[in-house]
C-alpha positions, -999 to +999 in steps of 0.1 A: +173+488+817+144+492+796+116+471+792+090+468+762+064+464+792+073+496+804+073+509+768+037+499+763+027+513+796+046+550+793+026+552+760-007+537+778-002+567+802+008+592+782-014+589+756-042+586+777-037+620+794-049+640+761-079+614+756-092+624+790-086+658+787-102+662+753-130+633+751-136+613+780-149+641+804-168+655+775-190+630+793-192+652+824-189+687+817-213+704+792-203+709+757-196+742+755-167+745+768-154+725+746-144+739+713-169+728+680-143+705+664-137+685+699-174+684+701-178+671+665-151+642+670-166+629+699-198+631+679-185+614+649-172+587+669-206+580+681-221+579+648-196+559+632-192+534+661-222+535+675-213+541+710-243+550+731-226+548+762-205+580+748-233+594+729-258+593+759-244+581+787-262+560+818-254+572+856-233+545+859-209+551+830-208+585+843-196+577+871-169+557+859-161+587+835-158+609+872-138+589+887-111+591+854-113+626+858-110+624+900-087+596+904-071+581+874-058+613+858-035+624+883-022+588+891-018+591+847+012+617+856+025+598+886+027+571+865+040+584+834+071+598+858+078+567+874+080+547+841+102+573+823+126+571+856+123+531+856+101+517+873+137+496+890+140+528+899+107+534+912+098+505+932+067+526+949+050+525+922+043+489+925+010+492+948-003+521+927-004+499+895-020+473+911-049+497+924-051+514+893-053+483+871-074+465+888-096+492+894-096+500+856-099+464+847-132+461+865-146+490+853-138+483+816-149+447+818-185+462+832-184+485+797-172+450+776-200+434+790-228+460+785-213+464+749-220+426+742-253+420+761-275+452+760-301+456+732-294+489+728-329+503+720-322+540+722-349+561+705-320+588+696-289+570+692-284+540+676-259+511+694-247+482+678-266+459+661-249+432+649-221+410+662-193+431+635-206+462+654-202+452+690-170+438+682-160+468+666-169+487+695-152+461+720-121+471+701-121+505+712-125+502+749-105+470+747-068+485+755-088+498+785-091+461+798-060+442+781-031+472+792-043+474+829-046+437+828-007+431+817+001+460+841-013+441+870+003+409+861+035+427+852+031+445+892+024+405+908+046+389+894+074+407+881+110+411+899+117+443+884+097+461+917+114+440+943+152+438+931+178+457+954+187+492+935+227+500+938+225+536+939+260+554+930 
């Protein structure tokens, strides 16, 4: 048995394996060891959403990027393994979701709030400005905050991870 929870969070996990990989820790590690066209898509996404946090990040932000890199993105694969078995089938994974989503729920919720409050007077980088803006940033870190969040109610309150298995 399927379900279109699990759906949403196999291609949560999944897809955020390559984002990680190819733009999140371009936060940590310099740019050049990242090829020019990585580079210029991060930068472009900067530019066009005005996303200072990404453009020139604060110690804090990069220390929520580290711990993606340290600690979400192996969990990503341990994950993405016990969704494509079921997680019926995979009752352990239980606890782990409910770490990892709250975890990322919190962090993610500190970024929403930033994105709505701070005035954003960066000499070098311009951050929103007007409400459209923020809100238009808001939408791209917002599947960061409303997935984990489902995921964690899903992990309460859900009998999928406490209903006897028959195993044949």
């Amino acid at each position: 048995m399927f379900r279109i929870a699990d759906f949403v969070f196999l291609f949560y996990f999944v897809s955020h394996i390559p984002i990680t990989i190819l733009f999140d820790s371009q936060v940590i590690f310099p740019s050049w060891i990242y090829p020019k066209m990585l580079v210029d898509v991060k930068n472009n996404y900067c530019e066009s959403f005005k996303d200072v946090l990404m453009a020139d990040p604060p110690p804090w932000f990069k220390s929520f990027c580290l711990c993606e890199i340290l600690v979400q993105f192996p969990f990503f694969f341990v994950a993405t393994y016990a969704l494509w078995k079921g997680v019926q089938n995979c009752q352990w994974i239980r606890v782990p979701f409910i770490v990892y989503s709250t975890h990322v729920a919190t962090t993610t919720i500190a970024i929403c709030f930033h994105i709505l409050m701070e005035s954003f007077n960066h000499p070098k980088y311009p951050g929103p400005d007007t409400l459209k803006e923020r809100l238009s940033l808001l939408a791209v870190y917002a599947p960061y905050l409303i997935v984990p969040f489902l995921m964690l109610l899903d992990s309460l309150f859900s009998g999928v991870y406490t209903k006897k298995v028959k195993r044949s």
